[in-house]
N, C-alpha and C positions, 0 to 999 in steps of 0.2 A: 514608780510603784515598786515595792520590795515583795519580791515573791517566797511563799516558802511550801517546797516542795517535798514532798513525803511518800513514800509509797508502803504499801499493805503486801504483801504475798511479792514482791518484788526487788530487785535489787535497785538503788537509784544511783544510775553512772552518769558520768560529767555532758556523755553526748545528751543522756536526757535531760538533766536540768539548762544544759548551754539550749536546745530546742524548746524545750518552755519557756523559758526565758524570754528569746527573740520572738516568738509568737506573740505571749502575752505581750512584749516591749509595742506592738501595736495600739496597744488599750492605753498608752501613756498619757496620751493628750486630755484623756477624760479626767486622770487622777494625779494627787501630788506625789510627791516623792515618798512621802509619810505613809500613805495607803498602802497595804498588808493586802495577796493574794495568795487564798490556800488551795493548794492546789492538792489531790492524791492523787497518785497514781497506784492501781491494784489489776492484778488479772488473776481471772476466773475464767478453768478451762477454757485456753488459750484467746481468749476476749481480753482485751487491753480496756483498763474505763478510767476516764478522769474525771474528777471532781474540782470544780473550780468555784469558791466561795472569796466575796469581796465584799465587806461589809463598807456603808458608806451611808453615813448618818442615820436618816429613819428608813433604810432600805438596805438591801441585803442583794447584791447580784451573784446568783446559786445558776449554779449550770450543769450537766452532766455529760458525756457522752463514751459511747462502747462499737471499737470499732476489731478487728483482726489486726490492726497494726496501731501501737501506740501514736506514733504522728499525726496519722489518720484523726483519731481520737482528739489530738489534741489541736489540731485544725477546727473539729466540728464544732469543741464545747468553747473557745475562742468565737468561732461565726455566732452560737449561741449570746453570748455575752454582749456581743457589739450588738446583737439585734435590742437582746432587755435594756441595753443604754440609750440606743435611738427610739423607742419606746418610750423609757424616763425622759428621754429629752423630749418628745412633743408634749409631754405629760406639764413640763415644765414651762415649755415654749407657749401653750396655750393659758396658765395661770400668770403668764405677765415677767418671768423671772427671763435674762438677757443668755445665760449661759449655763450647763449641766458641768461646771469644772467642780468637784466635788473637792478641792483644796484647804474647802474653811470648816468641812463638817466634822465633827468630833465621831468616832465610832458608838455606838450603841450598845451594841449585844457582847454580854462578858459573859463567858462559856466557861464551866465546870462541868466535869465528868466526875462525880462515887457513886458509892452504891450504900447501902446502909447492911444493917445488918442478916436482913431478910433476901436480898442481894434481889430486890426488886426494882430496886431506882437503878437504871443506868448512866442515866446521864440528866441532867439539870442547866436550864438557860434561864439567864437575866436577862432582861431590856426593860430599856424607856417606851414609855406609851405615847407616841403625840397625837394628842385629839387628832380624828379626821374623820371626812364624810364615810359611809358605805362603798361611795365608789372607788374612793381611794382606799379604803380595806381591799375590796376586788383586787384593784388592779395590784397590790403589795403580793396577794395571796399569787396572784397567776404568777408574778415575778420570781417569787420565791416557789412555784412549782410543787404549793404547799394544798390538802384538800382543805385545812383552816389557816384561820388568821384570829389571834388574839387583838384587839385594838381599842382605843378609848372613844366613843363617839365623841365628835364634835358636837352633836345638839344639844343631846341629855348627860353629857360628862361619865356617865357610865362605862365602865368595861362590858366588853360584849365580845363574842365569839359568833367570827363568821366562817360559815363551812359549805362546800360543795355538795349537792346531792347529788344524787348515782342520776336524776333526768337530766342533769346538766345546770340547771336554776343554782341557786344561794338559799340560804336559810341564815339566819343570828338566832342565837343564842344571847339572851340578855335575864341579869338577875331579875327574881321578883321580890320586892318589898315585902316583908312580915307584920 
C-alpha cells in the first residue's frame, strides 16, 4: 500500500512519515501494493488529528483520530481502520466471498476540489453507484462516518439518499415521479 502523507498547520519530518508508514505497514495484508492511503496530518491548539482515507472499490475506509501526541493519534485512527476492515470482512465473510484482499478492485471515487465564481462550491466528488440493499447503504454510511449515503437501490434501480436522524433510526430520501 503507497501512502501519501500531508499535513495542514504542520511541518511533515521524516520521523513522521517513517511512523506512519510502519503503522499503517500493518494494514498491508488487506491491500495491494497499488492501494493509495491519505493520510493528514494537522494540529489545532496543540491536539495532533489524523485523517486516514483508503478508497477501495465500492467502499471508502475513512477514519479519524485527535490525540495530545501525534503517534498517539496515529496508533488510534490505524486501530480504527482494522476494526472498519474486520467489519468489511464479516460483511463479506457472510455473503459467501472467501477473502477481503481488496487487490482486484478498481477505485471509485475521483475527487475534485473548485469553486465557481460565487465561491460557494468548495469542493465536488464523483463515484460509481453499485446497486445495493438499504442495509448495505447503512453499513457504507456507518463505515464512512457519514450522517448520509448517496446509493442506487438494488430493488427499484433508483438513486436514493439515505440519512441519519438526530433519534438514531434511518430515513431515505427517494425521487417522486411527475
Amino acid at each position: 500500500m503507497r501512502v501519501i502523507l500531508s499535513g495542514k498547520q504542520i511541518d511533515v519530518t521524516d520521523a513522521m512519515r517513517t511512523s506512519v508508514d510502519t503503522k499503517l505497514s500493518r494494514l498491508d495484508k488487506y491491500f495491494s501494493d497499488e492501494a493509495i492511503a491519505r493520510v493528514t496530518a494537522s494540529v489545532v491548539r496543540n491536539l495532533h488529528k489524523i485523517e486516514v482515507t483508503i478508497p477501495v472499490g465500492n467502499t471508502v475506509m475513512r477514519a479519524e483520530a485527535t490525540d495530545t501526541d501525534l503517534y498517539n493519534a496515529t496508533d488510534m485512527v490505524v486501530d480504527k481502520i482494522g476494526r472498519q476492515i474486520r467489519k468489511h470482512k464479516t460483511k463479506l465473510m457472510d455473503k459467501g466471498h472467501e477473502t477481503i484482499r481488496f487487490e482486484n478492485v478498481e477505485s471509485y471515487i475521483r475527487l475534485s476540489e473548485e469553486e465557481n465564481e460565487n465561491g460557494k462550491i468548495v469542493k465536488r466528488k464523483k463515484f460509481g453507484f453499485k446497486p445495493m440493499s438499504e442495509e448495505e447503504a447503512i453499513l457504507q454510511m456507518e463505515m464512512l462516518g457519514h450522517n448520509f449515503f448517496v446509493f442506487t437501490h438494488s430493488e427499484t434501480e433508483d438513486v436514493a439518499v439515505l440519512y441519519k436522524r438526530k433519534d438514531g433510526n434511518y430515513g431515505i430520501l427517494e425521487a417522486d415521479e411527475f
